[in-house]
C-alpha positions as CSV (number, residue, x, y, z in Angstrom):
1,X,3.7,-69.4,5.7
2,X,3.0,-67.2,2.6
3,X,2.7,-63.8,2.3
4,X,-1.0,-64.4,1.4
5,X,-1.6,-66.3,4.5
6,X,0.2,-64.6,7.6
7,X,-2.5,-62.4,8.3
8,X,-5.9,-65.4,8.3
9,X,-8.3,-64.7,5.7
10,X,-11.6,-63.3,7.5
11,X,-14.6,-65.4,8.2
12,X,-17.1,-66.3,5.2
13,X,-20.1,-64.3,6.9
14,X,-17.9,-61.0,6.9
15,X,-16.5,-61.8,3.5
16,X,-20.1,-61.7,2.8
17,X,-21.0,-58.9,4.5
18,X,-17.9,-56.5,3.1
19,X,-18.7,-57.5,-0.1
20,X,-22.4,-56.9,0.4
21,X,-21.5,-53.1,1.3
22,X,-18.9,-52.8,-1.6
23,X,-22.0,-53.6,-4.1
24,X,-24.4,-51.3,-2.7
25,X,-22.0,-48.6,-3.7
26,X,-20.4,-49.5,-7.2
27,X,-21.6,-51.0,-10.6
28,X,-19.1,-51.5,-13.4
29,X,-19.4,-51.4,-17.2
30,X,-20.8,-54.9,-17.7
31,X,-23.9,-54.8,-15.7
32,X,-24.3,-51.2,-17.4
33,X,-23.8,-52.6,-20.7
34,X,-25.8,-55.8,-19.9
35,X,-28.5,-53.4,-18.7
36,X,-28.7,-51.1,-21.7
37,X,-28.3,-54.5,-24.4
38,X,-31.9,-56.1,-22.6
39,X,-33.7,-53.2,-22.1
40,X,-33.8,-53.9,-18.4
41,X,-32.6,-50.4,-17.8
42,X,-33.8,-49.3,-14.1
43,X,-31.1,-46.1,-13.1
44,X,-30.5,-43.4,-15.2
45,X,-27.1,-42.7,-16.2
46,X,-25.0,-39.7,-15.7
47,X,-22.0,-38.5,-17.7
48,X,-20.2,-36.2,-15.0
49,X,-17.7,-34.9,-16.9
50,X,-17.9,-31.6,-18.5
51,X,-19.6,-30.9,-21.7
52,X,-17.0,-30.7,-24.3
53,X,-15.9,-34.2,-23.3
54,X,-19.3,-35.5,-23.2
55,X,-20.0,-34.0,-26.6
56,X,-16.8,-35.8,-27.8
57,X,-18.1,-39.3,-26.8
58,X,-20.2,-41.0,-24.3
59,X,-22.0,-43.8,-23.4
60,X,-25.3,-44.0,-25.2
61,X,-28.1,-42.9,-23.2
62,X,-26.1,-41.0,-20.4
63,X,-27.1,-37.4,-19.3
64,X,-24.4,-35.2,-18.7
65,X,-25.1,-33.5,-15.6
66,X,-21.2,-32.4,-13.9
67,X,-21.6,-32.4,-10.3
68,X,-21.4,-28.4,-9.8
69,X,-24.7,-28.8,-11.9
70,X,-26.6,-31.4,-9.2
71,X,-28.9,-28.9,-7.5
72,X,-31.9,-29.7,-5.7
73,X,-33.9,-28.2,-7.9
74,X,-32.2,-30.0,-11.0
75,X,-32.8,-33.9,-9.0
76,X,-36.4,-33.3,-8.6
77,X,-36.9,-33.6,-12.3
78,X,-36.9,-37.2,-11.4
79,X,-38.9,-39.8,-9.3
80,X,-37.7,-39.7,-5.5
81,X,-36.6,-43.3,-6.0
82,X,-34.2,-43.3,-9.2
83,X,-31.3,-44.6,-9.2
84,X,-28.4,-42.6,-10.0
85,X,-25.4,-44.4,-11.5
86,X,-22.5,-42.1,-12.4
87,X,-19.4,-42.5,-13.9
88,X,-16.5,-40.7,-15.3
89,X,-13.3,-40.5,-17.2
90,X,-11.5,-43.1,-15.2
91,X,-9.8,-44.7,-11.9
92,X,-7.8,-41.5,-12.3
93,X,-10.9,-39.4,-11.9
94,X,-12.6,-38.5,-8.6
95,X,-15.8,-37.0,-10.4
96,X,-17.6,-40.0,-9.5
97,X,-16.8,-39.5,-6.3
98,X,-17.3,-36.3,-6.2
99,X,-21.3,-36.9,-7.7
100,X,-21.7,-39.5,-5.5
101,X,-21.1,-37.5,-2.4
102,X,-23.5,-34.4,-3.8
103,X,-26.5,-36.7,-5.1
104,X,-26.3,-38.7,-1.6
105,X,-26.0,-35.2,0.7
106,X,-29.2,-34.3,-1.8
107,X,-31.3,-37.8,-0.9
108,X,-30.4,-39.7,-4.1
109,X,-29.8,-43.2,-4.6
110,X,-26.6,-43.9,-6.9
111,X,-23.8,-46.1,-7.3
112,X,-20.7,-45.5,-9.3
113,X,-20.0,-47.3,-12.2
114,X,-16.7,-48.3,-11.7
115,X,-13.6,-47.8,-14.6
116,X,-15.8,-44.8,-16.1
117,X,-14.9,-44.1,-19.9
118,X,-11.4,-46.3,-20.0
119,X,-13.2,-48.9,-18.3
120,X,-16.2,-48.5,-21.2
121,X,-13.0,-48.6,-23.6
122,X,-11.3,-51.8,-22.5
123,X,-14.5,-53.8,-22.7
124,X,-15.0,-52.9,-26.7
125,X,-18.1,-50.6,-25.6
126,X,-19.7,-48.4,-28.0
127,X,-20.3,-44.9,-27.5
128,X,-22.5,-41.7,-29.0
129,X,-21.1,-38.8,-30.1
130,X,-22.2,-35.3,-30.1
């Protein structure tokens, strides 16, 4: 027996299931980018990083909006349904995390986008400036 296969892989419908879950929390830069390309864009998209780093590059049509900046008062600029995705500089970053937490404690929908700016990178994305 393997490494991979001394502890039994769990049962399709709970593959399912966890997986399900996983998705209702995270995006990643290819369905963003898909997205944006289409025009199918439903979520808006928030640059959490601070504004020096957003003003150096981001992803076109993000908001920068850190998440010390996520008031109640600030969130009610949009519909009560929006989507929130967020993202980052990176898997090194917890300010996805970080937004996530705030927008859900505030009654937001939102998913992180997964990777943040390096992912956005290692796919060959383009990005805004200023």
């Amino acid at each position: 027996m393997s490494l991979v296969s001394e502890i039994p892989a769990a049962a399709p419908n709970l593959v399912a299931e966890h997986y399900a879950r996983k998705l209702a929390f995270e995006t990643d830069c290819s369905d963003v980018y898909l997205a944006m390309t289409s025009g199918n864009v439903d979520f808006v998209l928030l640059d959490v990083r601070g504004p020096a780093l957003f003003r150096e590059q981001h992803i076109p049509g993000a908001i920068n909006l850190p998440h010390g900046k996520m008031t109640a008062r600030k969130m009610a600029e949009w519909p009560e349904d929006t989507l929130f995705v967020v993202y980052c500089a990176g898997p090194h970053c917890n300010g996805t995390d970080k937004a996530a937490w705030r927008l859900g404690t505030l009654g937001k929908r939102v998913k992180v986008m997964i990777g943040g700016v390096t992912g956005w990178v290692d796919e060959g994305n383009p990005f805004e400036r200023g």
